[in-house]
NUVEX-131107 format. One record per residue (C-alpha): residue number from 0; residue in one letter; x, y, z. Coordinates in nm, 3 decimals, decimal comma. Example, Ala and Ser with C-alpha at 12.3 -4.5 7.8 and 13.67 -1.06 7.14 Angstrom:
REM residues 2
{i->0 | aa->A | xx->1,230 | yy->-0,450 | zz->0,780}
{i->1 | aa->S | xx->1,367 | yy->-0,106 | zz->0,714}
END
This chain:
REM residues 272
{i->0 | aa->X | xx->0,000 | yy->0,000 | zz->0,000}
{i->1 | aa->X | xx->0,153 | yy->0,330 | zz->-0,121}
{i->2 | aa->X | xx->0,113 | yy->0,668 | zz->0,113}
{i->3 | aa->X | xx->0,165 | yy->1,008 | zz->-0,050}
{i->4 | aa->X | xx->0,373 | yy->1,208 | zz->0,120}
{i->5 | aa->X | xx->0,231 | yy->1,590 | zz->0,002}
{i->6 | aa->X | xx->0,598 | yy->1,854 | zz->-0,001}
{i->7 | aa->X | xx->0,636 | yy->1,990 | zz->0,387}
{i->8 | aa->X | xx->0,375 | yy->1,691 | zz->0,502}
{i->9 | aa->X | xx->0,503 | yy->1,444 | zz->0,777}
{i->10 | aa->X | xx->0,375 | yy->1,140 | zz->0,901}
{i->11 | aa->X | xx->0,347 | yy->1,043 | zz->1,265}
{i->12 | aa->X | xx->0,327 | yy->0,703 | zz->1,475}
{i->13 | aa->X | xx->0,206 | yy->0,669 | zz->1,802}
{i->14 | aa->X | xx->0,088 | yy->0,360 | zz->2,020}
{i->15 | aa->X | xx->0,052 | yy->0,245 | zz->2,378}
{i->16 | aa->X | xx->-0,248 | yy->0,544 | zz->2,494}
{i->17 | aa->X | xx->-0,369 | yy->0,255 | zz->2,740}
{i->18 | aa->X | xx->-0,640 | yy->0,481 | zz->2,813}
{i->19 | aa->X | xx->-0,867 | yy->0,369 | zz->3,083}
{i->20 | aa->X | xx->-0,523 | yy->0,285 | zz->3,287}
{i->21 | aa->X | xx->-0,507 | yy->0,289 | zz->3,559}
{i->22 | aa->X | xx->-0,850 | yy->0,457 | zz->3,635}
{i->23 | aa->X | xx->-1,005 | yy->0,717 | zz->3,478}
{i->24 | aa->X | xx->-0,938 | yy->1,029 | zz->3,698}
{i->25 | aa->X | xx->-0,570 | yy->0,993 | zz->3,527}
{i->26 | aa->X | xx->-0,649 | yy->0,851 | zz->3,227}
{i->27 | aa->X | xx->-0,802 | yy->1,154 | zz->3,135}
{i->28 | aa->X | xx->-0,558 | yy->1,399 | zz->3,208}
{i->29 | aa->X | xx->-0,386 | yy->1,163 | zz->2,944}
{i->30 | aa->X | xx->-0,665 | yy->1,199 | zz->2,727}
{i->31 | aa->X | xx->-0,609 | yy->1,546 | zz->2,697}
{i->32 | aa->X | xx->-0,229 | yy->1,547 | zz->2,633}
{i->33 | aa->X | xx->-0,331 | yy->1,301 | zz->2,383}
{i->34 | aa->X | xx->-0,541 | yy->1,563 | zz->2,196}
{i->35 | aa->X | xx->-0,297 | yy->1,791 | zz->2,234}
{i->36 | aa->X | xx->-0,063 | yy->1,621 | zz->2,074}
{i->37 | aa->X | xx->-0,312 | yy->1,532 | zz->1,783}
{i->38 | aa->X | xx->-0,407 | yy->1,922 | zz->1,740}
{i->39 | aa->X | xx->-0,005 | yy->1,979 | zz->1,737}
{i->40 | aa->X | xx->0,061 | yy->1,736 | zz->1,455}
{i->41 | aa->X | xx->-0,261 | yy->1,804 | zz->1,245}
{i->42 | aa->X | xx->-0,096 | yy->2,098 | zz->1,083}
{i->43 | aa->X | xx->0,166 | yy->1,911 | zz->0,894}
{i->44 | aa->X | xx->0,051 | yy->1,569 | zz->0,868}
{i->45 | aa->X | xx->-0,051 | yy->1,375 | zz->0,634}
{i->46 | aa->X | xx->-0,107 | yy->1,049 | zz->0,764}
{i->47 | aa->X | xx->-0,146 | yy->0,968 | zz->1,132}
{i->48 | aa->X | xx->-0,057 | yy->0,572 | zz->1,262}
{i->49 | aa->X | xx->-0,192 | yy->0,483 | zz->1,580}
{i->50 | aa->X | xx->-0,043 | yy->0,130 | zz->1,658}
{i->51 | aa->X | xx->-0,210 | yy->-0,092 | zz->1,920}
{i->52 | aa->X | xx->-0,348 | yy->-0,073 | zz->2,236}
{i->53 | aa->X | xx->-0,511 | yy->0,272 | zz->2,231}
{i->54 | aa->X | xx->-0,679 | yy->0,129 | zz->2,563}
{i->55 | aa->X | xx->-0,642 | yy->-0,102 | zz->2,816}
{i->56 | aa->X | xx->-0,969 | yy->-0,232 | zz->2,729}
{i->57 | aa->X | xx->-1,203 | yy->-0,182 | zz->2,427}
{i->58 | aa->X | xx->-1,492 | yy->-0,441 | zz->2,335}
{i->59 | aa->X | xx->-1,814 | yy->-0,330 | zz->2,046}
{i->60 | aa->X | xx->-2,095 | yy->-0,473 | zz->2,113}
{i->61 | aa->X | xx->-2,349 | yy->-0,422 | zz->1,841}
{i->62 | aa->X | xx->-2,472 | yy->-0,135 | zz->2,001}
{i->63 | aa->X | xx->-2,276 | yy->-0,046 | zz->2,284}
{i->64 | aa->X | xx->-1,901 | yy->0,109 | zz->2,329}
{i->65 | aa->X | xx->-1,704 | yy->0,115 | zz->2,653}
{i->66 | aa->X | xx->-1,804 | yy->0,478 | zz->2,785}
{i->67 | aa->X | xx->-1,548 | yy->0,758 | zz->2,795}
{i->68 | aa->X | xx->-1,305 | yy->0,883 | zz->2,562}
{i->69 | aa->X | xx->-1,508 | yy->1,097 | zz->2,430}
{i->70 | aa->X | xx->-1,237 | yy->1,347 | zz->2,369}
{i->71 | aa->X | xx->-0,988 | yy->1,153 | zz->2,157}
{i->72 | aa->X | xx->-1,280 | yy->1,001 | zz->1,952}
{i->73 | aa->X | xx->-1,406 | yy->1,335 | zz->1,911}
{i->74 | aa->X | xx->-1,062 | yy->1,483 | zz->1,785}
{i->75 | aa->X | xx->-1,021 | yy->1,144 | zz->1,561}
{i->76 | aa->X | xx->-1,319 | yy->1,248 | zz->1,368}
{i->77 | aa->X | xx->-1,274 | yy->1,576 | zz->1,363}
{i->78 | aa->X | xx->-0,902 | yy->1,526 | zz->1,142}
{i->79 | aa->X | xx->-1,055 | yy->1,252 | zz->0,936}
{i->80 | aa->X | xx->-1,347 | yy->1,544 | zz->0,864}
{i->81 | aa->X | xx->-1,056 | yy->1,721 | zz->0,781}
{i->82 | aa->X | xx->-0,890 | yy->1,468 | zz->0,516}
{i->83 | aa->X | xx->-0,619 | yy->1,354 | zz->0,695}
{i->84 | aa->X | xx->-0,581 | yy->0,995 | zz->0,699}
{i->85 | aa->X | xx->-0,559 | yy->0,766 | zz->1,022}
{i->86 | aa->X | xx->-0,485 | yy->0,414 | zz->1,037}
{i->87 | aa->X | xx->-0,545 | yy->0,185 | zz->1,338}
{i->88 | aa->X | xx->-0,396 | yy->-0,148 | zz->1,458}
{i->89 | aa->X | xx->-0,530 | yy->-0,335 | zz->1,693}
{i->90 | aa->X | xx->-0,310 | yy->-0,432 | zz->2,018}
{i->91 | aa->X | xx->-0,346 | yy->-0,715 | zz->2,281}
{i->92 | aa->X | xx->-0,553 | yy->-0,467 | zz->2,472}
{i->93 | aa->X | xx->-0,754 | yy->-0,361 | zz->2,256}
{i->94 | aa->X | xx->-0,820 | yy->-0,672 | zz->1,991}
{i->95 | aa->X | xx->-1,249 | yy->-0,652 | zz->1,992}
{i->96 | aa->X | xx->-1,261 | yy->-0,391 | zz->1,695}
{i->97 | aa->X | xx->-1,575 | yy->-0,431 | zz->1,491}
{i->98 | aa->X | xx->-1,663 | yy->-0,158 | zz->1,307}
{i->99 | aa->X | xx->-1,697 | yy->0,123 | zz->1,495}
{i->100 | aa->X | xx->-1,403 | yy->0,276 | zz->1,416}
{i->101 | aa->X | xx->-1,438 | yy->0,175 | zz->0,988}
{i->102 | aa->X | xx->-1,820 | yy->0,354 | zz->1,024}
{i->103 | aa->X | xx->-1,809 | yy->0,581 | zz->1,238}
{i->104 | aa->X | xx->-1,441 | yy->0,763 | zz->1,232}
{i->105 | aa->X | xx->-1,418 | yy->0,653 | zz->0,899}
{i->106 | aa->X | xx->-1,073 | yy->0,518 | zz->0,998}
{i->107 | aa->X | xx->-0,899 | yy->0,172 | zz->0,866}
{i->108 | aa->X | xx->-0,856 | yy->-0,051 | zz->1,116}
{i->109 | aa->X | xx->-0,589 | yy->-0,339 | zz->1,059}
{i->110 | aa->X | xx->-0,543 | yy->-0,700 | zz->1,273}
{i->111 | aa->X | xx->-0,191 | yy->-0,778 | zz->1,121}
{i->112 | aa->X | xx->0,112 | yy->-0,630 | zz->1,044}
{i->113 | aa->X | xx->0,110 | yy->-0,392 | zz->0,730}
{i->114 | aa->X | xx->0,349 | yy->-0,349 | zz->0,476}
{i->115 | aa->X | xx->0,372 | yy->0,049 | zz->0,334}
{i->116 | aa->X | xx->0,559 | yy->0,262 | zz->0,100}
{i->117 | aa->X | xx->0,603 | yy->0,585 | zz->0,162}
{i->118 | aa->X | xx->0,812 | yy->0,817 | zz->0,004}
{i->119 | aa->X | xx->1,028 | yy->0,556 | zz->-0,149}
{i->120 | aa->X | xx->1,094 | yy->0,400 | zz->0,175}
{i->121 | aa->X | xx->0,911 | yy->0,076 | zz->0,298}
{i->122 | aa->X | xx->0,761 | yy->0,045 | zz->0,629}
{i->123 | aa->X | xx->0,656 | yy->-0,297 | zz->0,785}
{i->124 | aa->X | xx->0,369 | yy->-0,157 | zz->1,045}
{i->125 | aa->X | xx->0,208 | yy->-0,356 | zz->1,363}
{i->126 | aa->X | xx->0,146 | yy->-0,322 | zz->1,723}
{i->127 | aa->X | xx->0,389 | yy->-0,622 | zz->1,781}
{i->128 | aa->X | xx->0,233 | yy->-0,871 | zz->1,986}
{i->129 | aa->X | xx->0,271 | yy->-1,269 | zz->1,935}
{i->130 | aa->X | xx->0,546 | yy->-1,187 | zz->1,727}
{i->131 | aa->X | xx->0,960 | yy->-1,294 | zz->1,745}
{i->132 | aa->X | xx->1,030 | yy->-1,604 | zz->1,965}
{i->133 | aa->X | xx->0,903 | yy->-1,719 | zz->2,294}
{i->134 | aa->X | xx->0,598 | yy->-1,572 | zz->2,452}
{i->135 | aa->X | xx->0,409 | yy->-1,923 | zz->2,402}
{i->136 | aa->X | xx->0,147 | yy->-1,873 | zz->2,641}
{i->137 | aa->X | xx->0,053 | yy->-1,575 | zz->2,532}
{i->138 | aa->X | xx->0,059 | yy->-1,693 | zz->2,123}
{i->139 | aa->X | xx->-0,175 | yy->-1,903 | zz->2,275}
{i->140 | aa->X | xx->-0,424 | yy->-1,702 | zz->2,486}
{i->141 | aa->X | xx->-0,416 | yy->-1,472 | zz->2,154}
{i->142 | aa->X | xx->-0,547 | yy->-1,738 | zz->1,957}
{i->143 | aa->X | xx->-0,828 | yy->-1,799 | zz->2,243}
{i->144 | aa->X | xx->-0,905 | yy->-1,428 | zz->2,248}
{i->145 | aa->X | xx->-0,898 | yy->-1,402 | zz->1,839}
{i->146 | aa->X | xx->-1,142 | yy->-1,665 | zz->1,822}
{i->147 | aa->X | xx->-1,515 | yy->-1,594 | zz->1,665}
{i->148 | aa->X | xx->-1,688 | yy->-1,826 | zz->1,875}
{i->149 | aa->X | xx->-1,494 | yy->-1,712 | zz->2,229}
{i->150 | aa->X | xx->-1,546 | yy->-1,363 | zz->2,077}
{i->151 | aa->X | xx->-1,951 | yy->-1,446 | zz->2,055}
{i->152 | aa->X | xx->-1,953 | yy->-1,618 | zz->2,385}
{i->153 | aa->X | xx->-1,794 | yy->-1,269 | zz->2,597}
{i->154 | aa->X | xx->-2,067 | yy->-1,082 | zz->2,360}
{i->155 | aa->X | xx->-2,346 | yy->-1,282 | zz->2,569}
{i->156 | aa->X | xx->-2,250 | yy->-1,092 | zz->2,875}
{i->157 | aa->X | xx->-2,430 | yy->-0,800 | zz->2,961}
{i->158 | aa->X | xx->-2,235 | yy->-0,480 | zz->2,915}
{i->159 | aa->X | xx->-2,257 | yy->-0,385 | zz->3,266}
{i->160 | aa->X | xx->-2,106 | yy->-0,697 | zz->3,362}
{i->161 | aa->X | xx->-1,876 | yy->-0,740 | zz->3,085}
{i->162 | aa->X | xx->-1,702 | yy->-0,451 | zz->3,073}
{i->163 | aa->X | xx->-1,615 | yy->-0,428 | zz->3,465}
{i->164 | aa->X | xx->-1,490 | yy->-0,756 | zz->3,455}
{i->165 | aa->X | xx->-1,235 | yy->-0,694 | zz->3,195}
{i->166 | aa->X | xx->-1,173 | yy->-0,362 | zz->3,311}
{i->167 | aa->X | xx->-1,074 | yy->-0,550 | zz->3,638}
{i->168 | aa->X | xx->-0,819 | yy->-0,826 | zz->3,491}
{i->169 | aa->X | xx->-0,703 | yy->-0,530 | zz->3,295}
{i->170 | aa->X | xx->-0,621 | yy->-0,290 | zz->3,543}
{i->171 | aa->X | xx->-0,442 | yy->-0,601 | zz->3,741}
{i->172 | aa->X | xx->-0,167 | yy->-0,649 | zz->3,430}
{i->173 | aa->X | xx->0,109 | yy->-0,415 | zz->3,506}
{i->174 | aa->X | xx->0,085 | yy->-0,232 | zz->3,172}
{i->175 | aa->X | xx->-0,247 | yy->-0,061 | zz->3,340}
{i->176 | aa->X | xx->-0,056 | yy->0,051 | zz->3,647}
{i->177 | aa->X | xx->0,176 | yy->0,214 | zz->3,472}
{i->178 | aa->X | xx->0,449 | yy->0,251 | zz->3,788}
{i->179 | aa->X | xx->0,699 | yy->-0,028 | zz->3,651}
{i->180 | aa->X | xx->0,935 | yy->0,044 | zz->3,316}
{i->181 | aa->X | xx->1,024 | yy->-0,217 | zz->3,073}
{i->182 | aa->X | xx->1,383 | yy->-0,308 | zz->3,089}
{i->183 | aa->X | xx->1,623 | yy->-0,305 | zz->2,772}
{i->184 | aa->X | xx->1,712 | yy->-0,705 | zz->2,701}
{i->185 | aa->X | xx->2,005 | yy->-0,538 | zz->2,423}
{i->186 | aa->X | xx->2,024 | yy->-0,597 | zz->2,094}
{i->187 | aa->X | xx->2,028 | yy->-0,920 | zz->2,065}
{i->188 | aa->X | xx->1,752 | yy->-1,020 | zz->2,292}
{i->189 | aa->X | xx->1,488 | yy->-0,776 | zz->2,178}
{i->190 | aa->X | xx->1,217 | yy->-0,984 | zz->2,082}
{i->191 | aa->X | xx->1,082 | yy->-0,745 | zz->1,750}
{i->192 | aa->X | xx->1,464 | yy->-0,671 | zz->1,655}
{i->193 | aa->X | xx->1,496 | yy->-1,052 | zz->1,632}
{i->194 | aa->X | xx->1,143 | yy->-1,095 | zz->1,409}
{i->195 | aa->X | xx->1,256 | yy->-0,775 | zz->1,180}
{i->196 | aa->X | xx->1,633 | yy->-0,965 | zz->1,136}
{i->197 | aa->X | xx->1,386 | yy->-1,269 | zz->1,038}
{i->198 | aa->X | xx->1,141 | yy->-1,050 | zz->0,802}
{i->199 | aa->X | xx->1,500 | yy->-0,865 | zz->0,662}
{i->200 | aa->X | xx->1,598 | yy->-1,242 | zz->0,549}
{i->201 | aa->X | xx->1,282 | yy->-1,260 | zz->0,315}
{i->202 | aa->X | xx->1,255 | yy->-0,892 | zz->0,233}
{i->203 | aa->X | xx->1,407 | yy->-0,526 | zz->0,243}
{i->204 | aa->X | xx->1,215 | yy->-0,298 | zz->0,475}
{i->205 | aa->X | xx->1,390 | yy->0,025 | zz->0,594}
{i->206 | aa->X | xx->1,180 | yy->0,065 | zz->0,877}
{i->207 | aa->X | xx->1,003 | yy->-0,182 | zz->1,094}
{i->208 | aa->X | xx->0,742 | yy->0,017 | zz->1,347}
{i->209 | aa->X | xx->0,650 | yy->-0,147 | zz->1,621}
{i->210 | aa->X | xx->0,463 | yy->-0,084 | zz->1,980}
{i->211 | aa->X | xx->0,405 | yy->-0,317 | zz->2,267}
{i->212 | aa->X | xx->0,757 | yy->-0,341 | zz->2,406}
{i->213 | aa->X | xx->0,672 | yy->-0,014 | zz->2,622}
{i->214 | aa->X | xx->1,022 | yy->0,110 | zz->2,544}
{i->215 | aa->X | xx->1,144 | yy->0,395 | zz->2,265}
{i->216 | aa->X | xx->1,370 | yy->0,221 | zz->2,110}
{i->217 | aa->X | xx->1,574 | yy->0,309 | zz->1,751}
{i->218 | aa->X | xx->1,789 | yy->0,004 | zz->1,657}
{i->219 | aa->X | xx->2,011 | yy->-0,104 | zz->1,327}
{i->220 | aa->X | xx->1,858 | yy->-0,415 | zz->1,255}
{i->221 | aa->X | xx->2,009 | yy->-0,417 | zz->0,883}
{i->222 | aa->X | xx->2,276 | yy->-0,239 | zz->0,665}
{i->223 | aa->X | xx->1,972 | yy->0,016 | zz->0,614}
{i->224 | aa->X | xx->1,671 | yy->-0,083 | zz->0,812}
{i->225 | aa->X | xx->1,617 | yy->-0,022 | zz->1,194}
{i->226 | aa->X | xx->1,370 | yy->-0,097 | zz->1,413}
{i->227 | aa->X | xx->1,205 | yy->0,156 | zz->1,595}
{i->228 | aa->X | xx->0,944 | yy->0,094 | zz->1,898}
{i->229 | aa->X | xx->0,693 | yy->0,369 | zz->1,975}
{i->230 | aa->X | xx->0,728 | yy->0,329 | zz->2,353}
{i->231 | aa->X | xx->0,382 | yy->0,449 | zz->2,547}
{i->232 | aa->X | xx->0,212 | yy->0,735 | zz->2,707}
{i->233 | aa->X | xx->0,203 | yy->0,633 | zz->3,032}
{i->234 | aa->X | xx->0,561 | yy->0,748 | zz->3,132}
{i->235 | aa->X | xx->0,717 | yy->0,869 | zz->2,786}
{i->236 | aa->X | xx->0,452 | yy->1,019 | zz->2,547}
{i->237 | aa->X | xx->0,694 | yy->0,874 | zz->2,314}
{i->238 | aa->X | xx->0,629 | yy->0,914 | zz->1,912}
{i->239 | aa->X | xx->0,821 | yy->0,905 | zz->1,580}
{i->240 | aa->X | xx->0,802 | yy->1,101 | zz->1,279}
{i->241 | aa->X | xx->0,870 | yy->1,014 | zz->0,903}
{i->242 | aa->X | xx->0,958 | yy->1,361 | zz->0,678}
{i->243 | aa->X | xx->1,010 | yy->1,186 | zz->0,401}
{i->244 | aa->X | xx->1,385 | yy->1,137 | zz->0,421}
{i->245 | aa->X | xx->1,380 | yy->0,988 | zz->0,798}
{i->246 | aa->X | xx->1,250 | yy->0,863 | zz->1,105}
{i->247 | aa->X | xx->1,313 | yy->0,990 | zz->1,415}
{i->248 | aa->X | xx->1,166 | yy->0,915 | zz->1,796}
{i->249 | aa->X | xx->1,054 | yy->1,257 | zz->1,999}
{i->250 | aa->X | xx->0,874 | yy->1,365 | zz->2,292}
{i->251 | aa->X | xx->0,532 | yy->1,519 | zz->2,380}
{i->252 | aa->X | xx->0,657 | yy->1,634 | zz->2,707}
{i->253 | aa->X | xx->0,972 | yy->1,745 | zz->2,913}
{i->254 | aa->X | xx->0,924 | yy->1,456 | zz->3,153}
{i->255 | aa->X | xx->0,878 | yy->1,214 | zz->2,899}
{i->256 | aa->X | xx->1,168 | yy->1,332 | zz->2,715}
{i->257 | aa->X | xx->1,423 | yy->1,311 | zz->3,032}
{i->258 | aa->X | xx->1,320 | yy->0,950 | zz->3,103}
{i->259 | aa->X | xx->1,365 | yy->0,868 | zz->2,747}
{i->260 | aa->X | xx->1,671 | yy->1,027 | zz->2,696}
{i->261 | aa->X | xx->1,837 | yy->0,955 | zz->2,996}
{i->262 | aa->X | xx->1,758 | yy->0,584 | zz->2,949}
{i->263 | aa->X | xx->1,742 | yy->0,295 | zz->2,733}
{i->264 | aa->X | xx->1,744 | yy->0,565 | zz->2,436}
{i->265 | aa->X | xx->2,093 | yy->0,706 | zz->2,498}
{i->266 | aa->X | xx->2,203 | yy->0,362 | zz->2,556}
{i->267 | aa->X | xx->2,112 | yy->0,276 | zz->2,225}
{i->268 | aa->X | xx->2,250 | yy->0,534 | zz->2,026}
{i->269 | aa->X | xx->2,603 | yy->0,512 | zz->2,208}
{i->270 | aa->X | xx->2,609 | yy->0,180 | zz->2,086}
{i->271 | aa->X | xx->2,632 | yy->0,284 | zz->1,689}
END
């Protein structure tokens, strides 16, 4: 799938919101930085990738939505009304899509990793989970989860019911607290850098964008491909930004920038 880039246009990656986490007193002070951040980048992009796990819960029932997040919806529509293009992916958190987003937003929503050029350059898009080695259990539980008919059964719940009760094994993962960083494994055991060396072996990508590691990370995974991982908002309000020539991580906010950069993102670049 090709993207135009438009002269002076960028395009922008984000992933991780985990809205709802860890309640929603703070979640929507996130919101808002959220939307912030979207009305800051809606005057040069052109396309907007929002890669997994926009919440730490989301299920459609045919006529119901998990309530809240009314503001980032809102602001969705509003730059889609506008013409600029937003694509979704799905994330471990958010996996029960089903059409909401396609009808409503009028935005794309995608299951699998995507493969895009843009501006000459070819990106290999996902949110990252079940992918690389290890992780059985989980491979496994995603499987479960992905399933029509377990999918069906969870739709049999009342909403009221439903919706707490994931809300409540949700908030118990540590992704929804929030409190605990990811640590860096290095380049060698980084799960995604490992599956984009794989992918590399098949077929040249010069960027592989991923989220789900909770980490910004920007690693040289080929001669001229890296691997770059969105990070979250949580703790970083981590993003990355294509301008047609390349891609770079950055920062929504001074905090988020001086735990980035005083971490596992300095470490990285010192090693090139």
């Amino acid at each position: 799938m090709e993207i135009p880039l438009p002269a002076h246009k960028k395009i922008y990656f984000a992933s991780d919101f985990h809205l709802g986490a860890p309640n929603m007193t703070v979640s929507r002070e996130r919101e808002k930085l959220i939307v912030q951040w979207l009305e800051m980048v809606e005057k040069d992009a052109a396309h907007i990738f929002l890669v997994g796990d926009l919440f730490d819960f989301w299920f459609e029932y045919k006529h119901v939505i998990p309530k809240g997040y009314t503001r980032l919806l809102g602001k969705l529509a509003d730059l889609t009304d506008k013409g600029i293009g937003i694509s979704v992916f799905i994330g471990n958190h958010d996996m029960w899509m089903d059409g909401y987003f396609e009808d409503e937003l009028n935005i794309p929503v995608y299951y699998e990793p995507q493969v895009y050029t843009i501006a000459g350059r070819k990106f290999y898009i996902g949110h990252g989970d079940g992918l690389g080695p290890g992780d059985h259990g989980y491979k496994f539980l995603k499987k479960i989860f992905r399933n029509p008919v377990c999918r069906w059964l969870f739709s049999c719940i009342h909403p009221v019911m439903g919706i707490s009760l994931a809300n409540y094994f949700s908030r118990k993962s540590r992704a929804a607290t929030g409190q605990e960083l990811e640590h860096f494994l290095g380049e060698d055991q980084e799960w995604l850098a490992i599956y984009s060396r794989e992918v590399l072996q098949r077929e040249h990508f010069d960027y592989f964008i991923f989220g789900h590691r909770h980490l910004p990370l920007d690693l040289k995974v080929g001669a001229d491909s890296r691997y770059i991982n969105l990070g979250e908002w949580l703790n970083y309000t981590s993003y990355a930004v294509f301008d047609g020539t390349t891609t770079t991580l950055e920062f929504f906010t001074e905090a988020g920038a001086k735990l980035g950069r005083s971490g596992v993102k300095d470490l990285v670049q010192d090693r090139r």
